[in-house]
N, CA, C and O atoms as a GROMACS GRO file, in nm:
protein
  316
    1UNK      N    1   6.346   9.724   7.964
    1UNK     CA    2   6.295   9.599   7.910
    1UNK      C    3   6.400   9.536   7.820
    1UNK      O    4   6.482   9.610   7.765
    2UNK      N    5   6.405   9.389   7.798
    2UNK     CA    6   6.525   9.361   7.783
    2UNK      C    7   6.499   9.311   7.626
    2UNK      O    8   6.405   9.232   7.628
    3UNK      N    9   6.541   9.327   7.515
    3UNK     CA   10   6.481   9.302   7.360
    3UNK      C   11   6.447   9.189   7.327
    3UNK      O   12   6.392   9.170   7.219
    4UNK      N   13   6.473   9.092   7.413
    4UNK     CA   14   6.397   8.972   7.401
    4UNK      C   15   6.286   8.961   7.457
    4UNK      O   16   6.243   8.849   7.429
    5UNK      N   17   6.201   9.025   7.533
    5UNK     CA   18   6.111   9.061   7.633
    5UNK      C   19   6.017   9.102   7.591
    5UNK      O   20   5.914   9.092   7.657
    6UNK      N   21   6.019   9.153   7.489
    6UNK     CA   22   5.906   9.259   7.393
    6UNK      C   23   5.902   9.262   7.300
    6UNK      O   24   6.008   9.269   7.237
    7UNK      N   25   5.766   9.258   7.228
    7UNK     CA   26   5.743   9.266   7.098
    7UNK      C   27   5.685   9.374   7.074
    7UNK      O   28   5.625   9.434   7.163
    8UNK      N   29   5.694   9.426   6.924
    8UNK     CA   30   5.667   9.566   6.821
    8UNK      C   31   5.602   9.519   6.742
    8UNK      O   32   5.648   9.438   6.662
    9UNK      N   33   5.400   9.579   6.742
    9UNK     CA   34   5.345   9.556   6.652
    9UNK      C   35   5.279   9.701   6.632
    9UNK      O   36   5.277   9.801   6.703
   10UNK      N   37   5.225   9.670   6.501
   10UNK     CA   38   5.211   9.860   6.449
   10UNK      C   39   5.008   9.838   6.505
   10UNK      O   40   4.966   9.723   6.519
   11UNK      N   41   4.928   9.940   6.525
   11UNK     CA   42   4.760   9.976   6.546
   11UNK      C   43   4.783  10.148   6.511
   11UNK      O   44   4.877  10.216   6.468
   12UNK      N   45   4.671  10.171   6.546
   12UNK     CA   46   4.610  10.254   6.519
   12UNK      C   47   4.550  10.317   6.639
   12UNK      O   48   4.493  10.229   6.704
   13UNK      N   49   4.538  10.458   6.707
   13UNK     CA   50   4.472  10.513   6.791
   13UNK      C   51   4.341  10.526   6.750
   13UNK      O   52   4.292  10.577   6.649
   14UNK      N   53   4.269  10.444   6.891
   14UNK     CA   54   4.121  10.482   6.816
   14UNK      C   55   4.047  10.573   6.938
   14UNK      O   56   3.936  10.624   6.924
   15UNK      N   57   4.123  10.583   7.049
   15UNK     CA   58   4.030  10.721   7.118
   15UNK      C   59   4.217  10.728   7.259
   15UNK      O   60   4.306  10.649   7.293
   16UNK      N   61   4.177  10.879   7.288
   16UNK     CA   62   4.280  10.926   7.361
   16UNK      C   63   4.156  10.966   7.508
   16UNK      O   64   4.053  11.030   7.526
   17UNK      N   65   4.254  10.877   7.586
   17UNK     CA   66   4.213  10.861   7.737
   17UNK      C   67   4.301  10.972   7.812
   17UNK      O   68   4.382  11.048   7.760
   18UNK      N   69   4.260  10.961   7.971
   18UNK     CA   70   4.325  11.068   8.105
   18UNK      C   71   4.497  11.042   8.104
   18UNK      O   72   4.568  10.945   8.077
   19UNK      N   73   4.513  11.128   8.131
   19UNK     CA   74   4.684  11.134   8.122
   19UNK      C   75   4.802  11.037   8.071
   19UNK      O   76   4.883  10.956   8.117
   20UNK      N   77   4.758  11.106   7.928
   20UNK     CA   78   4.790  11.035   7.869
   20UNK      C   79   4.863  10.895   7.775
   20UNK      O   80   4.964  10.854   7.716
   21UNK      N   81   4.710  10.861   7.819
   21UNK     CA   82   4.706  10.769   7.762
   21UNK      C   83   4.626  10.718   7.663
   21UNK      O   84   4.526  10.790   7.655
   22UNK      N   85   4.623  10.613   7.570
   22UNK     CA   86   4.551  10.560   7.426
   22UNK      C   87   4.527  10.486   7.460
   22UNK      O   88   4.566  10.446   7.569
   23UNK      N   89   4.420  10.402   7.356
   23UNK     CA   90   4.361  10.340   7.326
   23UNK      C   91   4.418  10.280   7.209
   23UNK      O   92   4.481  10.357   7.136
   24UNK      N   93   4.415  10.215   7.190
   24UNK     CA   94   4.510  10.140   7.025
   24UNK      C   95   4.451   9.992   7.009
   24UNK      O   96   4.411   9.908   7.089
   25UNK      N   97   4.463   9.999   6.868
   25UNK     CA   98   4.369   9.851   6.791
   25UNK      C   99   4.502   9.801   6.700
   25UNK      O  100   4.564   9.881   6.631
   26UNK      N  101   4.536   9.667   6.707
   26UNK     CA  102   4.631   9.642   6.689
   26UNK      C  103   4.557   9.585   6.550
   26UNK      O  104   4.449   9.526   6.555
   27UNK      N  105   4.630   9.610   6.424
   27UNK     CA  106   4.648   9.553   6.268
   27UNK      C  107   4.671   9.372   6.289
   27UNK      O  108   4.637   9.286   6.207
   28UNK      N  109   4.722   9.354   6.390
   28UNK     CA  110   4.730   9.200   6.362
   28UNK      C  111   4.632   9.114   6.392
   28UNK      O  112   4.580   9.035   6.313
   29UNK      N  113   4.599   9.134   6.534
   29UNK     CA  114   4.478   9.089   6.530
   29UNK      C  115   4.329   9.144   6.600
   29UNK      O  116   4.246   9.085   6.669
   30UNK      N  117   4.336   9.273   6.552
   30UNK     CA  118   4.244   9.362   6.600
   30UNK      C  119   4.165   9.349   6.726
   30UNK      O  120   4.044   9.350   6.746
   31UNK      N  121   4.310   9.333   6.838
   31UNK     CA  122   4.290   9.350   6.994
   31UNK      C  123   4.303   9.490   7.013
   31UNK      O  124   4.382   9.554   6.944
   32UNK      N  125   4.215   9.557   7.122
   32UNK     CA  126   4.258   9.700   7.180
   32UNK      C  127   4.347   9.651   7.288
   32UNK      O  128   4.350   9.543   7.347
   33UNK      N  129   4.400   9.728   7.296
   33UNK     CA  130   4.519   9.763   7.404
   33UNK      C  131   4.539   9.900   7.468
   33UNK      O  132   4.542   9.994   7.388
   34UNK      N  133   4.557   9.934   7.625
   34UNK     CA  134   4.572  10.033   7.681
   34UNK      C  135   4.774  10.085   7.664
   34UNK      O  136   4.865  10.022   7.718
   35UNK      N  137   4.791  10.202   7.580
   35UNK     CA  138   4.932  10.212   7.577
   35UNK      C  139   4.987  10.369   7.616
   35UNK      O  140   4.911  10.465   7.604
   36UNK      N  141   5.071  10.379   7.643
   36UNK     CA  142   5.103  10.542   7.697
   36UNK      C  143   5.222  10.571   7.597
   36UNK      O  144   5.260  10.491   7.512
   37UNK      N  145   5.278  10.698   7.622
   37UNK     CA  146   5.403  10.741   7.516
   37UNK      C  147   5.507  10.725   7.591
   37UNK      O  148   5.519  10.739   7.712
   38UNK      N  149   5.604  10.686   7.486
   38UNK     CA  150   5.752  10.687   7.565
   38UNK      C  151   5.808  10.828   7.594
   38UNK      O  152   5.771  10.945   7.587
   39UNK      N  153   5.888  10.774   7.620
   39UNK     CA  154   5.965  10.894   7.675
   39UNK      C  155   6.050  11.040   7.598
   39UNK      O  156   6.066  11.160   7.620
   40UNK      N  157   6.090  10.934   7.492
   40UNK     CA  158   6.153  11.026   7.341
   40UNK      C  159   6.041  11.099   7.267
   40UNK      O  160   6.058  11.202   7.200
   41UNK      N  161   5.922  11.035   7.286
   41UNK     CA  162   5.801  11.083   7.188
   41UNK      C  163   5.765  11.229   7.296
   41UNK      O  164   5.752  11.342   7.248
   42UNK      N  165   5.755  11.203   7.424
   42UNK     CA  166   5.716  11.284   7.533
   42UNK      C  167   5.784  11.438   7.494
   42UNK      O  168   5.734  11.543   7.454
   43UNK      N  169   5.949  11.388   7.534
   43UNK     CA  170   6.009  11.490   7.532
   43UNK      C  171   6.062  11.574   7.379
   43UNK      O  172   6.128  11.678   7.374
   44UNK      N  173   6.024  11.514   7.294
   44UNK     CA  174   5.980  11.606   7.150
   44UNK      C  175   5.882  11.637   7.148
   44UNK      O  176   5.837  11.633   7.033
   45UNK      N  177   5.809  11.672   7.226
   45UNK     CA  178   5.657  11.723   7.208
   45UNK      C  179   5.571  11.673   7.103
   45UNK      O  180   5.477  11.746   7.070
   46UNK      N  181   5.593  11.520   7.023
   46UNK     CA  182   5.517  11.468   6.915
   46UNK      C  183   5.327  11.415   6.975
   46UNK      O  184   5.266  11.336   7.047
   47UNK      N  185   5.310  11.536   6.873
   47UNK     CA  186   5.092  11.520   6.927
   47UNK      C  187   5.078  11.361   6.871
   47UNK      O  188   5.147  11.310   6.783
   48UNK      N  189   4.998  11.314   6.927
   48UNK     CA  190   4.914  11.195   6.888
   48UNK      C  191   4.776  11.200   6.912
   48UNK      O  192   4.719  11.211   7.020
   49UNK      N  193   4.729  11.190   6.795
   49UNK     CA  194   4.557  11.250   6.788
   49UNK      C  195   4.481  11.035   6.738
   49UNK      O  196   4.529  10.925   6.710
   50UNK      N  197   4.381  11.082   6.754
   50UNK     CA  198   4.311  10.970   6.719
   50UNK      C  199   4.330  10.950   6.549
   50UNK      O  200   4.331  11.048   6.474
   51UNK      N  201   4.347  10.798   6.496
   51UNK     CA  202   4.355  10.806   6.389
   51UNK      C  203   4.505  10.726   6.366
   51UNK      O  204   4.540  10.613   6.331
   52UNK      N  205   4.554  10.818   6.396
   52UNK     CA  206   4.766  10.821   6.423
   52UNK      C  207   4.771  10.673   6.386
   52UNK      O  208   4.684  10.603   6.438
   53UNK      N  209   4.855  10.616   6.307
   53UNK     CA  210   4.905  10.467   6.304
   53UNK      C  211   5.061  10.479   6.410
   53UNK      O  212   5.134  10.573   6.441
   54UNK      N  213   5.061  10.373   6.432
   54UNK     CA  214   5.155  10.380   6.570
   54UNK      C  215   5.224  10.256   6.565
   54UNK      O  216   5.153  10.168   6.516
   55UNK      N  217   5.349  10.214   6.602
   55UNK     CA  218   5.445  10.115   6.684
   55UNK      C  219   5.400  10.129   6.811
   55UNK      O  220   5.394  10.238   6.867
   56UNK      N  221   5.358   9.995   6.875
   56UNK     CA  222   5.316   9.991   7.018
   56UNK      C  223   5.452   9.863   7.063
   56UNK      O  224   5.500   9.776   6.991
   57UNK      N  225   5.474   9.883   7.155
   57UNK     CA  226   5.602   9.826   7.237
   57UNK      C  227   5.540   9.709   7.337
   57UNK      O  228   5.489   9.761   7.436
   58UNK      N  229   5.532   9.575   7.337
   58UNK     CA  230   5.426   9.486   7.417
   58UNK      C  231   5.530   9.418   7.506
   58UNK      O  232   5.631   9.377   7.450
   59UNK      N  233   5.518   9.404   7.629
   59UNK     CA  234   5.576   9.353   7.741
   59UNK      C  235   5.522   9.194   7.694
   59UNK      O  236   5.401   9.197   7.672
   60UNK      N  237   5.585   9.054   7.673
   60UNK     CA  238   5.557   8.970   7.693
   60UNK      C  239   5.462   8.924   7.818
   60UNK      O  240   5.355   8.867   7.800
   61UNK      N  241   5.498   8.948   7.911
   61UNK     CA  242   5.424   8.951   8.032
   61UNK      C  243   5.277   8.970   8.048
   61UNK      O  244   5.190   8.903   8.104
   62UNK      N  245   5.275   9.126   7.952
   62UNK     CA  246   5.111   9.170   7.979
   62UNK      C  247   5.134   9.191   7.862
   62UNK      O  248   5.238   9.250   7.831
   63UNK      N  249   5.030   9.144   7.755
   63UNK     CA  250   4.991   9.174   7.602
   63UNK      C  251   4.889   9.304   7.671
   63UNK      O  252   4.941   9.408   7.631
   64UNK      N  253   4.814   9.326   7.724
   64UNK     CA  254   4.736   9.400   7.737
   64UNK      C  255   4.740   9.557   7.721
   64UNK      O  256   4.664   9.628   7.656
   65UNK      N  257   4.856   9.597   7.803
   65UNK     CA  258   4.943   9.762   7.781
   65UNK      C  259   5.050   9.737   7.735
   65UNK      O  260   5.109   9.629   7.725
   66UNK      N  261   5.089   9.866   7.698
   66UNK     CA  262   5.180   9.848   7.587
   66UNK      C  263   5.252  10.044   7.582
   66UNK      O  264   5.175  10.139   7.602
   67UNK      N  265   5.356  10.058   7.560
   67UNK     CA  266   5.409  10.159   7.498
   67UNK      C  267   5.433  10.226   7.313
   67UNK      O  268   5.489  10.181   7.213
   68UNK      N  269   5.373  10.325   7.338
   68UNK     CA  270   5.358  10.414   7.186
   68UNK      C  271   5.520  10.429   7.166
   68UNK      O  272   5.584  10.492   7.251
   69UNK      N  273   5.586  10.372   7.056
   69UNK     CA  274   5.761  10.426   7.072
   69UNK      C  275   5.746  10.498   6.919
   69UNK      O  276   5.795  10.609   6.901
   70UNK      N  277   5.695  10.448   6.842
   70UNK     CA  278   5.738  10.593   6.699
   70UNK      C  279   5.552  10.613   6.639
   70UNK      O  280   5.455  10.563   6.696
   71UNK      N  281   5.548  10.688   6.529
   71UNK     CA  282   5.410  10.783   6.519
   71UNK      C  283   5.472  10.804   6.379
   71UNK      O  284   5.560  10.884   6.347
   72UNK      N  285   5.395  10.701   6.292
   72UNK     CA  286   5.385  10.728   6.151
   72UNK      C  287   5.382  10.839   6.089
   72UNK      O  288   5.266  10.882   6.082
   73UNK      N  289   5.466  10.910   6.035
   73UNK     CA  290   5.351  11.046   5.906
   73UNK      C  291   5.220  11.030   5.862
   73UNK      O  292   5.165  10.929   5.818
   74UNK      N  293   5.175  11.150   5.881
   74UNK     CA  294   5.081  11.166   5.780
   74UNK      C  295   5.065  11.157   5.598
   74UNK      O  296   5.145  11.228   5.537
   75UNK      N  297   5.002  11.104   5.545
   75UNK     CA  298   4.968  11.092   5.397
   75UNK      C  299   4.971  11.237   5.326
   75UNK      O  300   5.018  11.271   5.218
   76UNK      N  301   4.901  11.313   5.430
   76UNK     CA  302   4.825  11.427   5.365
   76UNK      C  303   4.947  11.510   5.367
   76UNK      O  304   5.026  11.500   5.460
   77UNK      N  305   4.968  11.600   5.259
   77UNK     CA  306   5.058  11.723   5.269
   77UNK      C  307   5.042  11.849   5.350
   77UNK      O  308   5.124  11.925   5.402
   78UNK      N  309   4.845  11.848   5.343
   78UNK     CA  310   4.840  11.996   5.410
   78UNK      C  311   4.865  11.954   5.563
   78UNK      O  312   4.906  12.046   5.634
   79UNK      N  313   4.846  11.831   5.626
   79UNK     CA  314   4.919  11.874   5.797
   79UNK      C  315   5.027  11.827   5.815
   79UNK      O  316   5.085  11.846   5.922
   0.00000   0.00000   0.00000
């Protein structure tokens, strides 16, 4: 995808669907969107549980799906 092509807005996972894939509610204007993980997230084995605040990756084309590219920290110390 070419960086003019796509936009990066941050949501939130709000339920984890079949192979994997999310569900995500976008902070801007609290659209869901169907998004899957990239490829870097894949191959570090980084979990994404419901909850997770997220960078979703949006194809101009289709606002609708979208790619998970980074996975906020957690607040909490104990996980």
């Amino acid at each position: 995808m070419k960086k003019k092509s796509r936009l990066i807005l941050e949501g939130i996972v709000t339920q984890c669907l079949s192979n994997g894939l999310f569900r995500v509610k976008l902070k801007l204007n609290d659209e869901l969107i169907i998004a899957y993980l990239s490829g870097k997230i894949r191959q570090n084995f980084i979990r994404i549980i419901v909850g997770d605040k997220v960078d979703v990756e949006l194809s101009l084309y289709d606002l609708t799906r979208g790619r998970i590219i980074h996975r906020y920290r957690s607040q909490n110390k104990n996980s």
